[in-house]
Every structure is written in C-alpha cells, then in structure tokens.
N, C-alpha and C positions, 0 to 999 in steps of 0.2 A: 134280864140281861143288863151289866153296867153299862152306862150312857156313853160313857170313853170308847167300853167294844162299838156300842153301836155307832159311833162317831166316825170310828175306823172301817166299819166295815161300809159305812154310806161313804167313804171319801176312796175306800178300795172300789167299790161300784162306782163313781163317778170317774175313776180315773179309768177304769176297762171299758169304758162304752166312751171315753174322748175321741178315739180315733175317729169314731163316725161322726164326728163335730171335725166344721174349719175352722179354723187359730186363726188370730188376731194380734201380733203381737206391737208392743209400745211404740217401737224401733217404725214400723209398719206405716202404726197413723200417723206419725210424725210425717213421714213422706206425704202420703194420701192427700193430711191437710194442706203441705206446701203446694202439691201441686193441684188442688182444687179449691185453694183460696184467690179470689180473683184478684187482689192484688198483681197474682204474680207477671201477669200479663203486663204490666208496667217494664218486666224487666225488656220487652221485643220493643217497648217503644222508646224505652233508655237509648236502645243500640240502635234502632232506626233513628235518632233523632242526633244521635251524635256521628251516624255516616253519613247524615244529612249535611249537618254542618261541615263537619271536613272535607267535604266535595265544595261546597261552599268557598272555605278559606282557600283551597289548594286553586279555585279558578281565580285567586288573584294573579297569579302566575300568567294569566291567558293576556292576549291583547286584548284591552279599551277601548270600546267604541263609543263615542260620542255624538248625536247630531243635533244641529242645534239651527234656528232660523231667526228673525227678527225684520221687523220694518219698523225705520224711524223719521222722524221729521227734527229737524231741527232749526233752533230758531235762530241762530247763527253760523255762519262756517269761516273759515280762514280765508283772510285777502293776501294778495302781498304789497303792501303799501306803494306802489312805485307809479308815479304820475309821468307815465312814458309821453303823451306829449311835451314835456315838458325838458326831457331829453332830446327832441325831436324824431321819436317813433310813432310818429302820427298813422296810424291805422292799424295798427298792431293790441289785439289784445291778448291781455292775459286770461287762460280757463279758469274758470272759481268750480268752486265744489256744490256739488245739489243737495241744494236743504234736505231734499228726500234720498234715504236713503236703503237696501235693503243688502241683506247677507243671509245664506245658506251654507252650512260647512259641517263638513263628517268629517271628526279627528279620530285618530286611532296611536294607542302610547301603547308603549311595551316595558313593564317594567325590568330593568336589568339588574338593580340588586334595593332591595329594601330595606339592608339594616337587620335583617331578620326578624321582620317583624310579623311575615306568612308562619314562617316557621313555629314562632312564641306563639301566638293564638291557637295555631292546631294542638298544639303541644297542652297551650291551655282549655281546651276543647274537651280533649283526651280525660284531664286531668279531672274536670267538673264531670265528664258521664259517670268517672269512678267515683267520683263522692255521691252521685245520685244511684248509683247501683250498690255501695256499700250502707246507704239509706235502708234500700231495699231489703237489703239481709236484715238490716237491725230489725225491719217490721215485723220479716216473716220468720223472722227466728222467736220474736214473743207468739207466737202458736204454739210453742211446746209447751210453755206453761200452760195452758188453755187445754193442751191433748191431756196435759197432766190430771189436770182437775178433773175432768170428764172421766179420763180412763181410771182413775183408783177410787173414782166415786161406783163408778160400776161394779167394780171388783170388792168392795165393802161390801156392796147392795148384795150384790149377788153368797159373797158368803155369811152375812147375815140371814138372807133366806132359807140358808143350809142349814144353818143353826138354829132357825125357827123349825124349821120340818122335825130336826133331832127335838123339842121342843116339845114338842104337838104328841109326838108320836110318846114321848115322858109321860105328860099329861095324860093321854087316850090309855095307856098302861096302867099309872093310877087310878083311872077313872073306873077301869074293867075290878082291879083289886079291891078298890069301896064298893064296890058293888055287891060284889060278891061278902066284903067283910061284914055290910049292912045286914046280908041274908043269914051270918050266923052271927047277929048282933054284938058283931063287936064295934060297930060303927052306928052313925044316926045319914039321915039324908043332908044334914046342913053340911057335912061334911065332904059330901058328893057335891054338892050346888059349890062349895068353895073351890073345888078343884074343876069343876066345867066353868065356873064365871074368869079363871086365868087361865083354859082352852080356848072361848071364847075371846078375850083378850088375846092370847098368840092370834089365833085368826086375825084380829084387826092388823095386828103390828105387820104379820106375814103383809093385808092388802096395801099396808102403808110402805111395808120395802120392797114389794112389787112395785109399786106406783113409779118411786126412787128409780129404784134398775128400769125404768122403761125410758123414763124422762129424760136418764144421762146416758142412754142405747141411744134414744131418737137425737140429744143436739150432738153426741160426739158421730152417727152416723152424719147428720148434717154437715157437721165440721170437714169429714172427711170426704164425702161424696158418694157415699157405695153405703147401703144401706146393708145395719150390723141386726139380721136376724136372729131370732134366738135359737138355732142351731149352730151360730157364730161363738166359739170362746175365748173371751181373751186371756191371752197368755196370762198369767201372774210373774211377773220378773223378778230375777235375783236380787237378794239384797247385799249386792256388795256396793259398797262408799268408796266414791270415785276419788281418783286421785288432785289435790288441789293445788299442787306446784306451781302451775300454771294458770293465766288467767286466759281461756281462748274465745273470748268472747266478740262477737261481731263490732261492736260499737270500739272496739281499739282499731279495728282496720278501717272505718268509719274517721277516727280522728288521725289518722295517718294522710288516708284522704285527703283531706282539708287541708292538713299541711302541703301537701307537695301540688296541691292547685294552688295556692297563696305564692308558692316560690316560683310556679310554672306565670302566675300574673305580675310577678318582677322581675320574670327574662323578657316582657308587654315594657317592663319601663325601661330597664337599656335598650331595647329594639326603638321606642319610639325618640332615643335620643340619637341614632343614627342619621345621617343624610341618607336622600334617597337618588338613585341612579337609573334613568331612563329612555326610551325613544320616542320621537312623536312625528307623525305625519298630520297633518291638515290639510284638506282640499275645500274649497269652497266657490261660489258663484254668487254675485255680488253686483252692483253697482255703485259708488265706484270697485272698481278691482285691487292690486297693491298698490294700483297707481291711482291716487286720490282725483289728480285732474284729470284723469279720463272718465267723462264721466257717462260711462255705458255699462250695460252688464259683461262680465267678463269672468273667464275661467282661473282659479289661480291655486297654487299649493304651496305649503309649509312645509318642511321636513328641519327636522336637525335632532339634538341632545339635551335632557333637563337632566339638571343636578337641582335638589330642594333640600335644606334642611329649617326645619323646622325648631328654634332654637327657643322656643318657650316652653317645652319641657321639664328645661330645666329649671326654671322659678319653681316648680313643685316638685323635682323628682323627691329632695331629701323628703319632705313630708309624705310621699304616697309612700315611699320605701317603710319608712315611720311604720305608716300603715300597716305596710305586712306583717311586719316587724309584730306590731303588737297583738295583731291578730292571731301570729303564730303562737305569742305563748299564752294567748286567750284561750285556746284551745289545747295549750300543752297543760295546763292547768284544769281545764275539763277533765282531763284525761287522768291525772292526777287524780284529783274529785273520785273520778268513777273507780280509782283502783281501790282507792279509801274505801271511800262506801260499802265495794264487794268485799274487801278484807275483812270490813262489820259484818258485812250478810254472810259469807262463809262462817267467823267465828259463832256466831249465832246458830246458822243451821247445823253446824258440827255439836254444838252442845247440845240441839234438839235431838238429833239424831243420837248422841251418847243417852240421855235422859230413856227414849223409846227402848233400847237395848238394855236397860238397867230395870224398866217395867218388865221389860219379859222375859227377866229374867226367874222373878215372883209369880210371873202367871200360871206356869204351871203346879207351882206348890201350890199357890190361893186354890186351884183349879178342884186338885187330888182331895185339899183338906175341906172346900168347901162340899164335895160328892162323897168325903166319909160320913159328914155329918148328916147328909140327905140320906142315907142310907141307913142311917143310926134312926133317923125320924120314922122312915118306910118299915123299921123293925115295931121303933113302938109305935106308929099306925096299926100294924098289924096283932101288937099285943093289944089296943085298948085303952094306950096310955097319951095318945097324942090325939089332938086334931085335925082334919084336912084342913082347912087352915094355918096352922102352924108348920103342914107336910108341903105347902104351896110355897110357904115363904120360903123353904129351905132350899127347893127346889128353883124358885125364881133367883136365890143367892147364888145357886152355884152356876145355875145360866150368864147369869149376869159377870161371873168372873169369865166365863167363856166368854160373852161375849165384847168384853175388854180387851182379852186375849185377839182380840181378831181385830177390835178398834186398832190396838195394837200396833199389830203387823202391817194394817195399811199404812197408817201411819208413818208409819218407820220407812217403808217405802214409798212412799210420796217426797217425804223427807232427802230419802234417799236421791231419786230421781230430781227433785226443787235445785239441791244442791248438785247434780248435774248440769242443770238448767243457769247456774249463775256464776260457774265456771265454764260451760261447754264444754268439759270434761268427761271420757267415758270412763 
C-alpha cells in the first residue's frame, strides 16, 4: 500500500474515533491559565485596597476630633508692674498667675470647603488603582505566549508520533518483503539488519517524542490547572493571519493610565493652593481658665470660624507642575518606543509567516517526488539490484520531507498565533 494512502487512512481513523476524546481548544487555555495563575488574585486586592482608601479620603468630610492635655510649670509668669502703695492702695493686691499650670480640651472642626482638595486625592486614588489594575493585564496577558509555547509544542509532538507509527509500520512492511526476498535469494541478511537497525531507530525517536508530548501535556496541564489527560485532544487551530491594523495591546491602556493619574495629581496642586474654610469648637478644663488671674480650675469653650491659607505652595507650584509636565511625555514617549518596536516585531513576524507559506508550498512536491523514488528503490530491491541500505536511505528521505511538512505547519501556526499575541488581534 502507498504510505500517502496509509497516511490518509490513519488520519481518516483518527478523525472517526475524535468524538470519544474531550478537545481542548487554544482560546480555552488562554482562559484556564488567567484564571489559575495566581497573580490573578492581586486584581480583589487592587479594588479592596483602593475602597479602602476612598473611604479614607471621603471621611475627611466628617468632623475632627482632637483631645489634647498637658501640665506645666513655669519659671516666670506676668506681673503687672504697679506699686499700689504708692498710689495709696494700701491693702489691695493684685492676682498673679500660678507657675503651675494645667489644661485639658476636646476640639472638634468641621471642615466647610477645602479648595477641593478631598475631591483631587480620591479622584487621584481612583486613578493610581487603574494604573495598578492595567499593570495587571500587562502581566497576565504575557501567559498567552507561554500557552503558546506549550500548546503547539504538543501539537508537533503529537503529530510527529503519527508520522513515526506511519514510519515503523514502512519499515515492518520492508522488513516482512526482505525477508521473504532473502528466501528466494534475491537479498542477503545485511540487508534485513539495515532496515531493522532504522526500525530500531524509529523506536528510539517515537520514546524521544513521547517523552516531548508528556513533558509539554504535564507543564501546560500545570499552567492551566486541570489536568490534560491523554484522552484530552487539543484542537489544532486555523491558520488564518490576524488582521494588524490595530495595535490592541494591554501596555497602551497601561500608558494612558499613567497619564491621567499624573493630570489627576495636578488638580493635588490647584487644590492645595486654595484657602481652607472651617468650623471649630473647643471645650476644655484648665487652671487657670480664659481668665488667667483666676487662678482655679475651671470649665471653658471656644467656638467660632477658621479661614487658613496656606501660601507656600506656591514657591513650588510652577516646578512640581514642571514635573508632570515631563513625566507625561516620559511616558508619551514610552509609548511611542513600544508602537515602534511592535511595528518591528509585526514586520518581522509577517515575513516569517510569508516564508512558512512559501515552504509549504514545495512540501508536497518534495513529498510525492521524494516516495516515487522510494518506490522506484522498492522495485529494484525487489529486482536484486539495490541494497537495504540504500532502500532505508530513500525511505528516511522521503520521511524526513514529511516530516518538514508537519515542522512546517506548526510553525506557521505558532507564527501565526505569536503575531496574534503582539497585536492582540483576533
């Protein structure tokens, strides 16, 4: 039987017995691994940590409670200079104030406008959880390359072992026909030992891309958390080339981020050049009381209106605005940078991807002309005129064009998928 029928007919039997296999498909583990890489758990404490804070900022709005005590001594106090006998108030003194002295007081302020400056912090609160949650995308969006590697390393492994079994099963056919050629001497035994020592060989290579398919089944089951049995198949995906118009990659919403947290911490610096507008009560118990010369403990309260402005600000505002200023286009220029760069990596993977499509397009001719020649060897084997030796080489030739053909087509889709991968384009 030619090796092409039997090719077709092992790939028609593998496709009628799929149904009783579960699929796996690309799309699949991409999910799997996002939500089984533990990174991802950083995203619940992004968002707990930024309703942290804005419960935070928003209780500046609450009233201010302050309480506060102290005892002091002092080593001076206030006289009032006046030498009343001398007036003739003879018996008359004046109160002086007690070296010793204590206070207790709970103040409580209410702020009534800030300038906006509760307002700009939450605002800039908001703005940093998104740059730390668009982080997060960047991280776990490099997992697809990683599913990539894994998943088309498998899908090689796996149909190189197809093409080993087609292989083995050449060889074992050979093998039965020297045999038999030996018994009506058209053949010798060296010629049998050459065709079993590259059966023998297939064997090793089959336990070598076994090994392969187990190793990249065990870390991509890892990756993804659900363990890829070998009744598990994974899909082989289409090779269509994604469209590149667009760059949708995570690390742009990423530098957008940044920006509008940088602008969201310069509505921080007009807020903090506002005056601030207030209420305040005080109450406290004290000796002396508001009344210095009385000198007892006593009950006493404060109430009124603060107005504060704060006018050293402005020695730094122009420089810190500076600041943003240049930090924004520090990063409009990363951004820049990275469009560049993937414009490279797109042209590149596009002409890898032309290249693979231009090889297979020859692999089916190398395929057909290298198995007429193998056929042509199988005849003068069978006349007497060839060696098994020579009938092995021909046959390891036109294997080996197969299995180019399959290097191939993985290839091409990995390629395929990579350049998905560096546009985020489907």
């Amino acid at each position: 039987m030619d090796m092409r029928i039997k090719t077709i007919t092992l790939f028609l039997a593998l496709v009628s017995y799929a149904p009783c296999f579960a699929q796996l498909s690309i799309e699949a583990c991409y999910e799997k691994a996002r939500a089984n890489y533990p990174l991802i758990k950083q995203y619940g404490l992004i968002e707990k940590t930024k309703e942290y804070n804005l419960s935070n900022a928003a209780k500046g709005y609450l009233p201010q409670v302050t309480f506060s005590a102290q005892a002091t001594y002092q080593s001076d106090v206030t006289e009032i200079p006046i030498d009343l006998d001398a007036i003739g108030l003879t018996g008359v003194e004046i109160p002086s104030v007690s070296q010793d002295q204590y206070k207790m007081e709970l103040a409580l302020s209410q702020t009534l406008w800030d300038g906006g400056a509760i307002r700009s912090e939450r605002k800039t609160l908001r703005t940093q959880a998104e740059v730390d949650q668009r982080d997060m995308d960047v991280s776990m969006y490099a997992i697809n390359e990683r599913v990539n590697q894994l998943y088309f390393g498998v899908l090689l492994a796996e149909a190189q072992l197809e093409q080993n079994k087609v292989l083995q099963a050449e060889l074992r056919r050979n093998c039965d026909q020297v045999s038999s050629y030996i018994k009506n001497g058209i053949a010798n035994q060296s010629d049998l030992d050459a065709i079993q020592v590259d059966l023998l060989k297939a064997k090793q290579t089959e336990a070598q891309f076994e090994h392969t398919k187990r190793a990249y089944r065990e870390m991509l089951s890892r990756l993804i958390g659900e363990e890829i049995g070998e009744e598990t198949r994974l899909v082989k995906p289409e090779a269509v080339r994604p469209l590149t118009k667009e760059n949708n990659r995570p690390e742009l919403e990423l530098y957008q981020a940044r920006i509008r947290n940088l602008r969201a911490q310069d509505s921080r610096i007009t807020a903090g050049m506002m005056p601030k507008l207030g209420l305040f009560v005080t109450g406290g118990y004290g000796k002396p009381g508001l009344d210095m010369f009385e000198d007892n403990f006593k009950v006493y309260y404060l109430a009124g209106v603060k107005l504060s402005w704060n006018l050293g600000s402005l020695y730094t505002r122009k420089n810190d605005r500076r600041k943003i200023q240049t930090g924004i286009r520090s990063i409009e220029t990363q951004r820049e940078t990275f469009l560049f760069n993937t414009s490279l990596d797109v042209a590149q993977r596009n002409a890898t991807i032309d290249k693979y499509i231009d090889q297979l397009k020859y692999d089916d001719e190398i395929i057909a002309l290298r198995g007429s020649v193998k056929r042509a060897s199988e005849a003068k084997m069978a006349n007497g005129t060839l060696s098994g030796t020579d009938l092995t080489r021909d046959i390891h030739a036109e294997q080996s064009a197969i299995q180019d053909k399959i290097l191939h087509e993985m290839e091409l889709l990995q390629a395929i998928y990579n350049l998905k991968y560096v546009t985020n384009n489907k």
